[in-house]
N, C-alpha and C positions, 0 to 999 in steps of 0.2 A: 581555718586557723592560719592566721599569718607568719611571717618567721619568725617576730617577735614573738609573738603568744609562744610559737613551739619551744624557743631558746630558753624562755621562762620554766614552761611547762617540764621542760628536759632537764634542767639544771633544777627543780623545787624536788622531781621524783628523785633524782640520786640523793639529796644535799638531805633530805624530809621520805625516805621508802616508809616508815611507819602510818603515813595517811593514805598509803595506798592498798586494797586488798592485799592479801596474802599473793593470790595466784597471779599478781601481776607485779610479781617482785622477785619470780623465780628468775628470770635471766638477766638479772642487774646485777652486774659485775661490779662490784665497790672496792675490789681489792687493793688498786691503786691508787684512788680515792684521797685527795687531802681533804678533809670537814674542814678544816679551816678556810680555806681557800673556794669551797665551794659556797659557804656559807658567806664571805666577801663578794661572790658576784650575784646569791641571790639578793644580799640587799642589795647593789647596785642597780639591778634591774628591777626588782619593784619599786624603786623611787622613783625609777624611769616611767615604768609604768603609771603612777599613783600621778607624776607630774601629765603625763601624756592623757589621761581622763579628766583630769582638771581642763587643758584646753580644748576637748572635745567637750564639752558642758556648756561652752560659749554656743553652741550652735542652739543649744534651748536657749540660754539666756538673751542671747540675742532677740530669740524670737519671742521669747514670755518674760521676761524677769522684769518687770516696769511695774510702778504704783499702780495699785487696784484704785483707788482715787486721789483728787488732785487737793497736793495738800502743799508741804514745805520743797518738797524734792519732784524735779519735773520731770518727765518723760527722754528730754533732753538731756537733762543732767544727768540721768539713769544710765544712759546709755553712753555718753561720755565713762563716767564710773565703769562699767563693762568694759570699753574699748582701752581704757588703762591699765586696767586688769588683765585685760588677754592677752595684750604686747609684754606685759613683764612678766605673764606666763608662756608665754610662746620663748622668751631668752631662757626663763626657769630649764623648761624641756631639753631645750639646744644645751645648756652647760650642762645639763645632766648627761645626755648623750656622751659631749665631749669628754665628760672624767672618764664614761666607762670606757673611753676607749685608747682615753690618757694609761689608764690601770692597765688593761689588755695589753700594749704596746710597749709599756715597762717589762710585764709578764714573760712577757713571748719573747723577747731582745734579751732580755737576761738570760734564757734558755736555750738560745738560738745562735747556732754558728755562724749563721748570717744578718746579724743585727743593724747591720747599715740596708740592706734592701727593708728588711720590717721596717726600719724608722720612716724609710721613703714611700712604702705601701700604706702605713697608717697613718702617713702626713697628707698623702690623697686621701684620705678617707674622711678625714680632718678638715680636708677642705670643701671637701663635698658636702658635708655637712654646714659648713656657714652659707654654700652656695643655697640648699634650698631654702636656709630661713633668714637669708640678703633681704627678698622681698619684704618680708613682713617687717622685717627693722627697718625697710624706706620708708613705711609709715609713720617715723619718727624724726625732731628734726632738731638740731641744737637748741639747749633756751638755757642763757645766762642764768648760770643760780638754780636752776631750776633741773637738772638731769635733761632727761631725755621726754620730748612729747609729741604729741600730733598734732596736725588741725587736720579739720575739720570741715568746708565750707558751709555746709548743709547744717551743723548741728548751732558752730557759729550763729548766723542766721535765725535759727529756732527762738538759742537764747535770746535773740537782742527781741524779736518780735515777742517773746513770752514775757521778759522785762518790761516790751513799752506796755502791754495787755495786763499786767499783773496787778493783784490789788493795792500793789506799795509804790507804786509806777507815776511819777511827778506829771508824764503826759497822758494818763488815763482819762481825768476831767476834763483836761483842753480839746479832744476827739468826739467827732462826731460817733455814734453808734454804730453807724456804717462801717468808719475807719476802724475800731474796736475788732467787728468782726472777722474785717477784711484778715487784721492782722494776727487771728486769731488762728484764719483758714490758713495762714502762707505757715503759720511755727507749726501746724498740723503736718502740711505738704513738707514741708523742710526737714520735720522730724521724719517722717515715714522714708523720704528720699535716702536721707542720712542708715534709718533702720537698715534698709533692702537691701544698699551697698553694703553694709558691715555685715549681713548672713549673708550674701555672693559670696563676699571676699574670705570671709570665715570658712565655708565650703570648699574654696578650692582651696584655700591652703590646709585645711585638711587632710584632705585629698592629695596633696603635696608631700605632706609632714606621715599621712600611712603610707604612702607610697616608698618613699624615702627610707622608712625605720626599716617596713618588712625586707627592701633589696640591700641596705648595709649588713642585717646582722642573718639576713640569708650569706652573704657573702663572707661575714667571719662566723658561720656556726663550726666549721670543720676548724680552725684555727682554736677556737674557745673550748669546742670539746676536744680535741688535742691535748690541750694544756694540760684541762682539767682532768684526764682522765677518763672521759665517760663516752657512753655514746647516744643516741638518737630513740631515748625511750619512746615520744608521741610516734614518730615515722614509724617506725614494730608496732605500734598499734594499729595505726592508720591501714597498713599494708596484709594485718589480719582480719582488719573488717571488711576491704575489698575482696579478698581471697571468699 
């Protein structure tokens, strides 16, 4: 279990003790306890969470989610649709992170003698946060009118060769057979090149994006459960099944 999972896992038991057995609710201290306020960071973090399984679902899509046969929508197209998707879910995740930590940093400044070091500690944290999902937004590029988008070389490419091949295709008749194939083979190679890259790239920033979550909110658990009042109900259990 990563830090995330535990921060969740620790904050749902105090916020939620009724889903829990009895005998593992005797040394949960709730006396000081605000329900309100613990009830504001669990939602917080399950949208964090629900957003954070949304882009981890790219890594099957990527690899399966294309027409089972060849109809209106191409393989190309499919996966363009994907790769638009995962970029404005991957910002999703990133401003989700950011509020809870926008919230935290009000939290903690408001209660805190030292409010100018907290704003400076959770401005680096703030910043750390755009640094690791910088990359994934260079996969985007200015377009007039249009927001923000990618290209593509590989998938480019597919299209124009699936276009000249395609049954509505003004050059299909003037091509030799050969030609037909040819260009049939290069939007195959084009697409699959285009696939490979976007599950590599998908993976590491994965890989990026858990790495990243679990060392932030390792880093503000003692802070959060400070605030909140509570303390480390997974770790007590963790340290009684080792025992």
């Amino acid at each position: 279990m990563n830090n995330f999972e535990k921060v969740i896992a620790d904050v749902m038991a105090y916020a939620h003790p009724e889903y829990l057995l009895k005998e593992h609710t005797v040394d949960l201290d709730r006396s000081k306890v605000d329900d309100k306020e613990l009830e504001k960071y669990l939602k917080l973090l399950i949208i964090i969470s629900q957003a954070h399984k949304k882009v981890k679902r790219y890594g099957v899509y990527f690899v399966q989610f294309y027409p089972g046969q060849p109809g209106e929508i191409s393989e190309a197209e499919a996966l363009e649709h994907h790769i638009h998707a995962y970029l404005e879910d991957c910002d999703c995740l990133r401003n989700k992170i950011l509020v809870f930590f926008d919230v935290l940093s009000k939290d903690v400044r408001r209660t805190a003698t030292n409010s100018q070091e907290w704003a400076e500690a959770f401005q680096y944290i703030k910043d750390q946060i755009y640094k690791v999902f910088k990359g994934i937004a260079q996969h985007r590029a200015p377009h007039h009118h249009a927001g923000m988008r990618f290209a593509d070389s590989d998938i480019i490419d597919a299209d124009i060769f699936g276009l000249m091949t395609g049954p509505e295709s003004p050059f299909r008749d003037q091509m030799s057979a050969e030609m037909v194939e040819d260009l049939k083979q290069r939007t195959t190679e084009s697409f699959e090149k285009a696939k490979q890259r976007w599950i590599n790239m998908g993976a590491r920033n994965q890989e990026q994006i858990d790495g990243a979550m679990d060392k932030l909110f390792g880093d503000i658990r003692s802070v959060l459960y400070q605030y909140l009042q509570i303390q480390s109900f997974i770790d007590r259990g963790e340290e009684v099944v080792h025992d």
